[in-house]
VOBA-1610 file (N, C-alpha, C; in pm, whole numbers, padded with zeros to 5 digits, always signed):
BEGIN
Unk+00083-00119+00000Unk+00000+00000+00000Unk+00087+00124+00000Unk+00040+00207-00062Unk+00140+00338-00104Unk+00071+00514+00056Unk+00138+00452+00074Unk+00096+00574+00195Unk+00125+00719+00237Unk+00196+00742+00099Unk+00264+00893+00056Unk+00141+00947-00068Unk+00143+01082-00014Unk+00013+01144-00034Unk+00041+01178-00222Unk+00165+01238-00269Unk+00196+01278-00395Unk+00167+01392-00429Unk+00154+01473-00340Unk+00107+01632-00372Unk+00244+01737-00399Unk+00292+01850-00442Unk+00379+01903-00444Unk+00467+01924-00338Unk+00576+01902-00375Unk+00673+01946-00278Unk+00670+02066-00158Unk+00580+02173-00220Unk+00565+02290-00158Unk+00425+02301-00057Unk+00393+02195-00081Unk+00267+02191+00000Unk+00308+02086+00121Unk+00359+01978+00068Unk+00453+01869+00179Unk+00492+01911+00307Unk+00589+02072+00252Unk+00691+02103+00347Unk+00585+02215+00458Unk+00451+02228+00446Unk+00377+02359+00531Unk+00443+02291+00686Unk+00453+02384+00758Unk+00501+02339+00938Unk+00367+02300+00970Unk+00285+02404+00967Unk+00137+02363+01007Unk+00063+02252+00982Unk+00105+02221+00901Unk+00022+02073+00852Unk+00109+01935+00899Unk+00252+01961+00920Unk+00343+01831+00983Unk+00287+01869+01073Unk+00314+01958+01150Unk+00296+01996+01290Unk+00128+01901+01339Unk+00035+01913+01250Unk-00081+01894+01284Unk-00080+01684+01283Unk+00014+01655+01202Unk+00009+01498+01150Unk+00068+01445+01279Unk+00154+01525+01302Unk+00274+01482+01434Unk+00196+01433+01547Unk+00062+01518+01581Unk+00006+01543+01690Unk-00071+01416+01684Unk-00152+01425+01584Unk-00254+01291+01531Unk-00160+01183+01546Unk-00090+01144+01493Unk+00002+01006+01539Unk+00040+00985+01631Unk+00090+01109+01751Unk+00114+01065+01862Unk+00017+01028+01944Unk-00130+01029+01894Unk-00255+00982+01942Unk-00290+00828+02003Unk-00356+00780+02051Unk-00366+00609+02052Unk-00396+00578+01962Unk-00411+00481+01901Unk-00486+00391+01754Unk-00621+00325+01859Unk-00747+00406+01765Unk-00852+00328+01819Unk-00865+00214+01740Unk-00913+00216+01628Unk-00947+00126+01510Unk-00827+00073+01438Unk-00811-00067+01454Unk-00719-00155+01392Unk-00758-00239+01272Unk-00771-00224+01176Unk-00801-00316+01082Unk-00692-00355+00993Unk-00685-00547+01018Unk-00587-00582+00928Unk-00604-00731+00886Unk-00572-00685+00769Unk-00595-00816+00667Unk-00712-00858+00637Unk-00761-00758+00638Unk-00951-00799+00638Unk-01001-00825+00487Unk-01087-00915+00493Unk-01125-00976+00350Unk-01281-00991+00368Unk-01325-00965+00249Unk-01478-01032+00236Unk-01528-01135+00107Unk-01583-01229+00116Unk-01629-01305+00015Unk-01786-01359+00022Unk-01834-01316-00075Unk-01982-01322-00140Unk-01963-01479-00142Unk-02081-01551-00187Unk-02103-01675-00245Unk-02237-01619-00327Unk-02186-01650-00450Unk-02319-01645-00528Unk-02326-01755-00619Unk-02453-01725-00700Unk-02465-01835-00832Unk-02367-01893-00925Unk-02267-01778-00955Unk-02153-01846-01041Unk-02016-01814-00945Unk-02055-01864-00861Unk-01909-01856-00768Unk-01888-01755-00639Unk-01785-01751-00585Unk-01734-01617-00511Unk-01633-01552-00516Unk-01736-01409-00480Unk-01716-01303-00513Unk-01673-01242-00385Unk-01535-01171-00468Unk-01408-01106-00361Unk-01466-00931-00359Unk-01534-00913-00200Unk-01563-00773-00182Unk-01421-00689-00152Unk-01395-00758-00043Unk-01251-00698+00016Unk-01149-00769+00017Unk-01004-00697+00013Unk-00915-00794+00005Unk-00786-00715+00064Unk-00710-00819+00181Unk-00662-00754+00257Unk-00596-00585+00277Unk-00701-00568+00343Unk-00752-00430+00393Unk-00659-00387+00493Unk-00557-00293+00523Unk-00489-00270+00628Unk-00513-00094+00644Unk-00546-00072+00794Unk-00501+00067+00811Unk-00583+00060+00931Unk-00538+00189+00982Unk-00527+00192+01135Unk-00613+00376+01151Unk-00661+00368+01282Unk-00726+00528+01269Unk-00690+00504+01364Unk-00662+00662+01427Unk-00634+00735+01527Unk-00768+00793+01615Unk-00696+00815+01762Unk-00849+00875+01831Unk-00831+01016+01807Unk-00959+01065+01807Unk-01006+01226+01719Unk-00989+01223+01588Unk-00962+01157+01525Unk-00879+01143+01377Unk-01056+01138+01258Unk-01027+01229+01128Unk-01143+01198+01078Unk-01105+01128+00948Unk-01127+01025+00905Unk-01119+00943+00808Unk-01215+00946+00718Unk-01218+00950+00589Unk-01280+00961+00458Unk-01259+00809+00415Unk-01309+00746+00332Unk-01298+00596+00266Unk-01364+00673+00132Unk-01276+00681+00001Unk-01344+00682-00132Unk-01334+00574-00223Unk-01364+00588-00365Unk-01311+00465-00465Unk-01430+00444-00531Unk-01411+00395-00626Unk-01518+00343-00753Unk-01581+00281-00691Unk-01734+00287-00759Unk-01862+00222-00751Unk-01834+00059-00740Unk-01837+00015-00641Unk-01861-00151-00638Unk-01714-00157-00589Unk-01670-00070-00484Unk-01514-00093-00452Unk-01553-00177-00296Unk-01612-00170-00238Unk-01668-00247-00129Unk-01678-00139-00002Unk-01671+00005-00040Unk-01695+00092+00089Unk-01843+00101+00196Unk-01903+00056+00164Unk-02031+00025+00244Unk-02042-00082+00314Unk-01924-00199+00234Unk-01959-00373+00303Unk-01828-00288+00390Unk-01738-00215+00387Unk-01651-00220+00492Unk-01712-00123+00632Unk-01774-00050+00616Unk-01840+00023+00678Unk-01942-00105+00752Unk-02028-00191+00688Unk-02096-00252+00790Unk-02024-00361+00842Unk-01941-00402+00810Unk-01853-00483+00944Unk-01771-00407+01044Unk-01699-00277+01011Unk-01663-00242+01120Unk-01823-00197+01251Unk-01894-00172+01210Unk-02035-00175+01301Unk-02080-00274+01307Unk-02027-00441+01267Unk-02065-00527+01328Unk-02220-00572+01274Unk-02230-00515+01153Unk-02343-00561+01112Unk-02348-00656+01009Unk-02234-00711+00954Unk-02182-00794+00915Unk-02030-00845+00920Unk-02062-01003+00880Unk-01857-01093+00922Unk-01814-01000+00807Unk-01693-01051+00861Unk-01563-01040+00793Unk-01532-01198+00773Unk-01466-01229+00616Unk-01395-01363+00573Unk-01288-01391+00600Unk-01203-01288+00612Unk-01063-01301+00701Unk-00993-01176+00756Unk-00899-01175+00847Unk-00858-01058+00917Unk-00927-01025+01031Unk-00878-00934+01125Unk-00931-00882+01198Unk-00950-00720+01213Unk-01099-00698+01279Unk-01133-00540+01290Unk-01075-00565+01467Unk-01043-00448+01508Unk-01002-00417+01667Unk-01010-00307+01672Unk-01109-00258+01801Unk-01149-00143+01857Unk-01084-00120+01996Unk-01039-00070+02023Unk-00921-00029+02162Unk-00872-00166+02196Unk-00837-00239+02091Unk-00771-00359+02096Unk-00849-00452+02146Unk-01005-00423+02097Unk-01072-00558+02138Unk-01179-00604+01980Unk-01150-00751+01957Unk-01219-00776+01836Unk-01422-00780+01803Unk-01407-00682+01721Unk-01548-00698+01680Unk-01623-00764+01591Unk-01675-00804+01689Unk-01797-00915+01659Unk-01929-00911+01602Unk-01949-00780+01678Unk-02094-00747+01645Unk-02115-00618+01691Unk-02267-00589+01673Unk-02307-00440+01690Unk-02256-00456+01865Unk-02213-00307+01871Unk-02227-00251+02007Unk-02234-00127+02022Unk-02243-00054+02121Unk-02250+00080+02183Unk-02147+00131+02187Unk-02017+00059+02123Unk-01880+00164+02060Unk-01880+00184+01968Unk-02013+00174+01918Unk-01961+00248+01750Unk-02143+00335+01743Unk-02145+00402+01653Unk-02230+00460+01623Unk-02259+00466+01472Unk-02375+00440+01447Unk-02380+00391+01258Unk-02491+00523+01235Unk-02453+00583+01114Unk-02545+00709+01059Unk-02577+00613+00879Unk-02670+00607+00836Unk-02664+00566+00681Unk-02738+00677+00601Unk-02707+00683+00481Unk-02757+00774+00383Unk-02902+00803+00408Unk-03021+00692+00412Unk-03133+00714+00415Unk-03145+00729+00573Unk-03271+00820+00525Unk-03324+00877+00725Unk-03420+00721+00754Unk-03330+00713+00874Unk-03349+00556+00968Unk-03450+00627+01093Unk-03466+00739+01076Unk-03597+00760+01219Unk-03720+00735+01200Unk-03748+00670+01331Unk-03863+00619+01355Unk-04026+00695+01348Unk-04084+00717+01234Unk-04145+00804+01184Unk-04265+00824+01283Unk-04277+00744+01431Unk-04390+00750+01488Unk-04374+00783+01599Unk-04207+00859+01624Unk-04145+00923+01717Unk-04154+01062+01662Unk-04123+01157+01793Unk-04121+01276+01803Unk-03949+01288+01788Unk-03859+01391+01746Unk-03748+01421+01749Unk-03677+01345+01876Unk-03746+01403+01978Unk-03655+01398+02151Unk-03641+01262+02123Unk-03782+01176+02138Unk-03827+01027+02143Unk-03695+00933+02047Unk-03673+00998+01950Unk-03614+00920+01826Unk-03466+00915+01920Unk-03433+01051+01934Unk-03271+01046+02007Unk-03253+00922+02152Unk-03397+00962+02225Unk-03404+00888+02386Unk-03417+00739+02335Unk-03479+00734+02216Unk-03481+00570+02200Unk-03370+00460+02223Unk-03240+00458+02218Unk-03103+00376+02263Unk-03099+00410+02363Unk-03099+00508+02418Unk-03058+00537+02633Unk-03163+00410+02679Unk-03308+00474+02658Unk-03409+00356+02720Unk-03389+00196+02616Unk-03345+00179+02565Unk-03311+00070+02495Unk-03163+00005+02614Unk-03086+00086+02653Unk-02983+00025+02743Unk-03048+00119+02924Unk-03178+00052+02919Unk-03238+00087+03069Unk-03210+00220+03168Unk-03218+00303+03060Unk-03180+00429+03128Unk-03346+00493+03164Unk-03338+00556+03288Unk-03514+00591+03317Unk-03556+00709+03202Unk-03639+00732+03176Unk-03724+00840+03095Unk-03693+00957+03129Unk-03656+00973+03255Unk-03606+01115+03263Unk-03524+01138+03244Unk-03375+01034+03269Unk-03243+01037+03246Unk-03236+01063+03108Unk-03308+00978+03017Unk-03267+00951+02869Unk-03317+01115+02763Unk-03444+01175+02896Unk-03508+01236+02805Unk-03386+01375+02872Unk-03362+01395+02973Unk-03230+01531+02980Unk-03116+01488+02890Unk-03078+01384+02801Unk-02986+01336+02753Unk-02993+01387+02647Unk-03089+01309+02562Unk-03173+01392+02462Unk-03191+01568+02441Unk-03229+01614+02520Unk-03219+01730+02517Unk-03070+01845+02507Unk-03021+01759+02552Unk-02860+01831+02564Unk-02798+01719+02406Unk-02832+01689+02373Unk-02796+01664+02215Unk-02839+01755+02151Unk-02959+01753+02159Unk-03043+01862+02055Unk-03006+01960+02089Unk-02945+02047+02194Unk-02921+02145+02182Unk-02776+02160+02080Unk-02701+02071+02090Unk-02572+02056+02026Unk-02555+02060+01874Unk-02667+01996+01816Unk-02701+02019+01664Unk-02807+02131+01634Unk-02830+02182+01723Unk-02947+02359+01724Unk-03098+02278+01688Unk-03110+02184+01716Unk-03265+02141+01703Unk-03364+02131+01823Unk-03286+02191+01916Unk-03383+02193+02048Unk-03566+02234+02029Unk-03561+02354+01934Unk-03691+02415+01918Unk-03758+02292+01838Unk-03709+02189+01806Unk-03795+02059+01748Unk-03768+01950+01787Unk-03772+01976+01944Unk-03789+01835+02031Unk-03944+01774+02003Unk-04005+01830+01979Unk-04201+01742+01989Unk-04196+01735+01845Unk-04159+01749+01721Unk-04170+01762+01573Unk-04161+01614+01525Unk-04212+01552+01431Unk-04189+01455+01395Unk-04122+01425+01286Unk-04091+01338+01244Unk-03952+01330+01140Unk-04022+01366+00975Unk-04132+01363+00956Unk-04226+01394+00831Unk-04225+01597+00833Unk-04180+01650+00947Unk-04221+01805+00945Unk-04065+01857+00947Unk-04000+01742+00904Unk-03859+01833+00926Unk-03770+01797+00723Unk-03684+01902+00762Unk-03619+01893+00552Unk-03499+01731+00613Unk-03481+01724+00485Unk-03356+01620+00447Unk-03296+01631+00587Unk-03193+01773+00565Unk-03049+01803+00667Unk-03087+01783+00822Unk-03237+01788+00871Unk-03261+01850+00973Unk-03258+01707+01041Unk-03326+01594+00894Unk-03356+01460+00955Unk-03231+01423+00987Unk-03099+01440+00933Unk-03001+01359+00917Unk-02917+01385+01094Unk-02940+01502+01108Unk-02878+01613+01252Unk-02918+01510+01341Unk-03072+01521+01319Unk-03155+01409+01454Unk-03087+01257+01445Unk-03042+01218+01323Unk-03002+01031+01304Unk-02834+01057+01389Unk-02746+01166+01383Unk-02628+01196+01418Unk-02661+01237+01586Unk-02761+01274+01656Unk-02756+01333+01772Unk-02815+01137+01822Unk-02855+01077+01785Unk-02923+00977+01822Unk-02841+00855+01828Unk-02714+00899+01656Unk-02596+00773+01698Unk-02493+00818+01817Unk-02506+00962+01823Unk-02403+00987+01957Unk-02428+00985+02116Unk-02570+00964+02078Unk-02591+01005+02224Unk-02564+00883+02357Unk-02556+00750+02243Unk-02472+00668+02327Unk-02280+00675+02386Unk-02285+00817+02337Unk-02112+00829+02345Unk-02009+00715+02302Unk-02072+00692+02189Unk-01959+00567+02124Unk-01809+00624+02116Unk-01747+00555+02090Unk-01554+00544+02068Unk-01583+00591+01913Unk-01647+00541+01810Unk-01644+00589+01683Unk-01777+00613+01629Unk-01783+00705+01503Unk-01946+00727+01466Unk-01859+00694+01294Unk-01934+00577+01304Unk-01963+00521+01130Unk-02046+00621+01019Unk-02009+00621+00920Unk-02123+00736+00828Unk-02096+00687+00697Unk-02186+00595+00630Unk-02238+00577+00466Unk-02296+00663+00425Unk-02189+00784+00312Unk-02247+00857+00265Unk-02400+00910+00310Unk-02386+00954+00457Unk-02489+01029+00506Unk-02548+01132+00450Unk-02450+01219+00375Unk-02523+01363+00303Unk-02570+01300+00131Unk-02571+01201+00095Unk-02578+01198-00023Unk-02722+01176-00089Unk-02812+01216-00024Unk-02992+01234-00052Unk-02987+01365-00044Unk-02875+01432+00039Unk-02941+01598-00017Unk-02929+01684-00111Unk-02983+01799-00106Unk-02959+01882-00236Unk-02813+01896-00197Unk-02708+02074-00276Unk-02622+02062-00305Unk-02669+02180-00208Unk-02697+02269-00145Unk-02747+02394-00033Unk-02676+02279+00100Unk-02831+02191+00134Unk-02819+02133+00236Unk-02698+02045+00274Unk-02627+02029+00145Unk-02525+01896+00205Unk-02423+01989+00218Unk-02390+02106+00165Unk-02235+02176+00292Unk-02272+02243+00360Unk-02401+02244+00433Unk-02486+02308+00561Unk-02421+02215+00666Unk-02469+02044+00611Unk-02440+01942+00666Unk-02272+01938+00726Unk-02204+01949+00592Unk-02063+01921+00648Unk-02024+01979+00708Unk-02038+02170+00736Unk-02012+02214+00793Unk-02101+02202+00977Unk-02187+02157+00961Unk-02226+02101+01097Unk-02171+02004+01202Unk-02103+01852+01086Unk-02073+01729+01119Unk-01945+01810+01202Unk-01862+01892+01118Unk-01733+01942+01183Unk-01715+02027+01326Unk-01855+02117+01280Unk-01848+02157+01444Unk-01884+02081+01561Unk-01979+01950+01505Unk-02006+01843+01625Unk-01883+01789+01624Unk-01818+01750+01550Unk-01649+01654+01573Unk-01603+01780+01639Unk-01555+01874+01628Unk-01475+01943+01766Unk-01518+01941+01839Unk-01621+01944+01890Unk-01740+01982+02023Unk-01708+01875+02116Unk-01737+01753+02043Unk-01712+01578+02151Unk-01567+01530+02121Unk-01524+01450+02203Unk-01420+01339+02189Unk-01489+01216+02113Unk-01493+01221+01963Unk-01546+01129+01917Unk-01414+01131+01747Unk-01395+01000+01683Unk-01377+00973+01646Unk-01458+00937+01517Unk-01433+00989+01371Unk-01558+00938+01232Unk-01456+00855+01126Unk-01505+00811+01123Unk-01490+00696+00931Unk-01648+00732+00855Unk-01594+00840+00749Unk-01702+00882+00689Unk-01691+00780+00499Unk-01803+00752+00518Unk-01794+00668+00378Unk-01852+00791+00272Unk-01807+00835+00176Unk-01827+00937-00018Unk-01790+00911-00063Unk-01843+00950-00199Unk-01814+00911-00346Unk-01766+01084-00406Unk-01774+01172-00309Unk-01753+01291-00371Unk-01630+01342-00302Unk-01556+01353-00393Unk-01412+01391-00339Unk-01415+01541-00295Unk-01429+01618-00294Unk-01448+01780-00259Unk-01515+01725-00079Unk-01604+01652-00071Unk-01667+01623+00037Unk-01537+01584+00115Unk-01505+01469+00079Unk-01360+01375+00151Unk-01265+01479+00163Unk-01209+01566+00096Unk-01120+01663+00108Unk-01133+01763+00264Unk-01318+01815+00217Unk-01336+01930+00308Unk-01328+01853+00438Unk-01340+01746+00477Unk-01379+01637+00598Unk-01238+01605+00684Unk-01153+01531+00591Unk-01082+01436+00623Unk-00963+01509+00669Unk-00907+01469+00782Unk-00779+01435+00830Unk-00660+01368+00710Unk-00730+01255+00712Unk-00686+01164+00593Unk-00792+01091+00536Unk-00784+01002+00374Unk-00845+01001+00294Unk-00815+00837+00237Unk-00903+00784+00279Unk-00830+00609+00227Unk-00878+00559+00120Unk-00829+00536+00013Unk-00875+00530-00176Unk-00896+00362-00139Unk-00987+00339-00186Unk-00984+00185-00235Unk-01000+00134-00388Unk-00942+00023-00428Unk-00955-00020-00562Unk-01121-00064-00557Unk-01121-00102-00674Unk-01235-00186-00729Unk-01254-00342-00790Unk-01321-00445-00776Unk-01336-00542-00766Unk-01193-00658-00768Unk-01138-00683-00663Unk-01208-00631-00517Unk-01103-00533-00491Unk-01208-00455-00331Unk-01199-00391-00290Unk-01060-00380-00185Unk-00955-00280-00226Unk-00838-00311-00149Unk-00721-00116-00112Unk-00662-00155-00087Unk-00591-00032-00006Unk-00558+00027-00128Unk-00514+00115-00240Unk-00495+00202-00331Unk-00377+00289-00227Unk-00421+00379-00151Unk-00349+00478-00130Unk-00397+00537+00011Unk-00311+00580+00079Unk-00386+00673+00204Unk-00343+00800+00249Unk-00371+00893+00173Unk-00357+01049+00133Unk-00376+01161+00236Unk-00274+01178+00353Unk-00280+01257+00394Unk-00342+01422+00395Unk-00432+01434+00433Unk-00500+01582+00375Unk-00410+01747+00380Unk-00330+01811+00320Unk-00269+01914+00354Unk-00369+02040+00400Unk-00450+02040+00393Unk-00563+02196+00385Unk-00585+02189+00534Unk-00527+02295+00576Unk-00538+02317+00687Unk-00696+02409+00802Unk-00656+02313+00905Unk-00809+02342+01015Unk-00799+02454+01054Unk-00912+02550+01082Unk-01042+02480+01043Unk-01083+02488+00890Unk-01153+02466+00888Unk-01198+02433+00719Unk-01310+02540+00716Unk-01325+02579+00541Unk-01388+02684+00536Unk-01384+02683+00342Unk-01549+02678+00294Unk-01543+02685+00163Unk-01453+02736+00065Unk-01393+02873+00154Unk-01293+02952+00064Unk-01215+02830+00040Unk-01138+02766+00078Unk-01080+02669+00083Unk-01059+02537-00058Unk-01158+02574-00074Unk-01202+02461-00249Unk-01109+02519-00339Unk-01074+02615-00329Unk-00986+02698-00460Unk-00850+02687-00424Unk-00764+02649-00285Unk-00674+02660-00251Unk-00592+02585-00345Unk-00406+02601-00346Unk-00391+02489-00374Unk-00351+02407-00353Unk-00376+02310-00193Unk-00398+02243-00164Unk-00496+02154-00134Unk-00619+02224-00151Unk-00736+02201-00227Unk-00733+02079-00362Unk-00674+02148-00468Unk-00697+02135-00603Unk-00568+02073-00629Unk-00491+02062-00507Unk-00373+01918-00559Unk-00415+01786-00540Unk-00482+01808-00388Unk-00512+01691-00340Unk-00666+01626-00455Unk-00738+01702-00511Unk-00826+01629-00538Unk-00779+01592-00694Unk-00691+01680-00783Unk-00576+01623-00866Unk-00552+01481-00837Unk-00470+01476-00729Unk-00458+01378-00671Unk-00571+01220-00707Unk-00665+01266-00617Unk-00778+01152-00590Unk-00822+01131-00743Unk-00860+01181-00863Unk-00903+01195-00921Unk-00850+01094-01080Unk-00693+01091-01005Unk-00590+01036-01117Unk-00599+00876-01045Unk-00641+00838-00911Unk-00651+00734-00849Unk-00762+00679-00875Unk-00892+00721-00881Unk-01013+00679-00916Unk-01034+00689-01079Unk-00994+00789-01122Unk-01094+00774-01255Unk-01024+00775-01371Unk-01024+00619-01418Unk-00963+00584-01526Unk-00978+00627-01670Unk-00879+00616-01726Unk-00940+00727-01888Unk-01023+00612-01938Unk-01121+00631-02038Unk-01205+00551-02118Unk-01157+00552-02224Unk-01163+00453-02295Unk-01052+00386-02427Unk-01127+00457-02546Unk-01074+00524-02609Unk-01121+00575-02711Unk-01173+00537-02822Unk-01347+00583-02864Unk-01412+00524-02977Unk-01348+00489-03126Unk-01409+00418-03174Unk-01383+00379-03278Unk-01429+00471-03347Unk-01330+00559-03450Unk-01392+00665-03546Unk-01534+00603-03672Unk-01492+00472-03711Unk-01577+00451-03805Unk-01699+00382-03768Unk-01715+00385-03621Unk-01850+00337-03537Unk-01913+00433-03490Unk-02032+00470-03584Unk-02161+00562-03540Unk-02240+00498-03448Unk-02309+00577-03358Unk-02441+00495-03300Unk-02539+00524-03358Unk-02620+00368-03352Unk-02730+00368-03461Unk-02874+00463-03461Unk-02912+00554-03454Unk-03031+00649-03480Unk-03133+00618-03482Unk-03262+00668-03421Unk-03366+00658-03475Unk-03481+00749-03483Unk-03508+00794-03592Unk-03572+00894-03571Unk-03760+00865-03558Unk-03839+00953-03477Unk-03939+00836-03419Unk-04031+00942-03491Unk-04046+01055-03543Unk-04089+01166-03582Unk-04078+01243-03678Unk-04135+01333-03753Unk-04086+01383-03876Unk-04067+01540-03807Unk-03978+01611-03843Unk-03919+01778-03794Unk-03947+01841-03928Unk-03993+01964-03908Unk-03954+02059-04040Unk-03823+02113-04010Unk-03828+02134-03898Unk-03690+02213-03899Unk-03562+02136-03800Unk-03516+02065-03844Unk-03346+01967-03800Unk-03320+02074-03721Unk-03244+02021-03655Unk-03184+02081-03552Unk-03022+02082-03565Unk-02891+02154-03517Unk-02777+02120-03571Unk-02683+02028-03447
//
């Protein structure tokens, strides 16, 4: 696995940005994953999702996972939450192997997972009273979330009276409020418009400074992974395996101006030459075949 980022020399050498890597490494390693593999069984055989998978996250550390469509970033995302095996290797969370779902991790997924016959508060208090916490405990718990994502004024609201971003705030105050070690995220912003989803990112970031929490955010949109990530872990495609793990140079805090930088526009240079392969060029003397279903007076050019 190639673990040098490839960005210019002049961006390499910023103090601020070693300075910032230095700090992150001298961190503990929460999340250990190594040698991890996955295999399908289907009709004509099996099928290799993952294939030894190595890399390690840090505590506070925010991790991005990108890569082509069908690279296996979602099947890796639900085994580290324990919602599905692994075929070989091991996942380790403060050096203990996971097995299954628990209350150290926290899972957010793209589609809104709230319980549509709950009220906001209700949806968040639902895991406290799920691990026997009394109604009052769970419901002051609740409340001091919601204040943290600014949705307090829609504690009684139900998940049908609120937009996209607002639902997604409530699914993020509800995976944290168990204070997990890590909060999992499958392309969480990727149902919203293009307004609401850097409303979003810029939210997710002020909740990651706010707590001692740790993210592995799963996108397909590199500008997203950029504005997010600490670091940035590329995976191949069928199967799914380590490519590269791209240190982020753009320095915290983050801030739209930022897209134009150029460290910005190296790094996604970068990602861009890793993911997206040139397409082999047409055959000049192969037209595609036409059909015209209508008669025009006037062609068009």
């Amino acid at each position: 696995m190639n673990t040098t980022n490839h960005l210019p020399s002049y961006l390499e050498q910023s103090d601020a940005v070693r300075n910032r890597f230095d700090r992150l490494k001298a961190r503990e390693v929460l999340l250990e994953i190594k040698d991890l593999g996955k295999n399908y069984k289907t009709a004509k055989g099996i099928v290799t999702a993952l294939k030894d998978v190595n890399f390690t996250v840090h505590r506070r550390e925010f991790v991005c996972v990108i890569g082509p469509s069908g690279c296996g970033k979602s099947t890796l995302a639900r085994i580290l939450a324990g919602l599905e095996s692994h075929t070989s290797g091991e996942v380790l969370l403060d050096g203990k192997p996971v097995t299954g779902p628990g209350r150290d991790r926290g899972m957010v997924f793209q589609g809104y997972t709230l319980f549509p016959w709950l009220t906001v508060k209700k949806n968040v208090m639902f895991g406290l009273e799920m691990n026997n916490l009394s109604a009052t405990e769970a419901g002051r718990e609740a409340e001091l979330w919601l204040e943290l994502i600014g949705l307090e004024k829609f504690a009684h609201a139900y998940p049908h009276e609120l937009s996209g971003g607002m639902k997604q705030r409530v699914a993020i105050a509800r995976a944290l409020v168990n204070q997990p070690r890590i909060l999992l995220m499958d392309e969480p912003f990727g149902a919203l418009d293009a307004q609401s989803r850097v409303k979003m990112q810029a939210h997710l970031l002020e909740i990651w400074r706010s707590i001692d929490i740790t993210v592995l955010f799963i996108t397909h949109d590199l500008d997203e992974a950029i504005f997010l990530a600490d670091r940035i872990l590329v995976l191949k495609a069928h199967p799914g395996e380590v490519q590269e793990l791209i240190e982020v140079p753009v320095q915290r805090p983050r801030s739209p101006e930022q897209f134009a930088s150029p460290e910005f526009l190296a790094t996604k240079a970068r990602l861009e030459s890793l993911i997206h392969t040139p397409e082999p060029e047409p055959d000049a003397e192969v037209k595609p075949h036409m059909i015209r279903f209508v008669n025009i007076a006037d062609n068009v050019e």
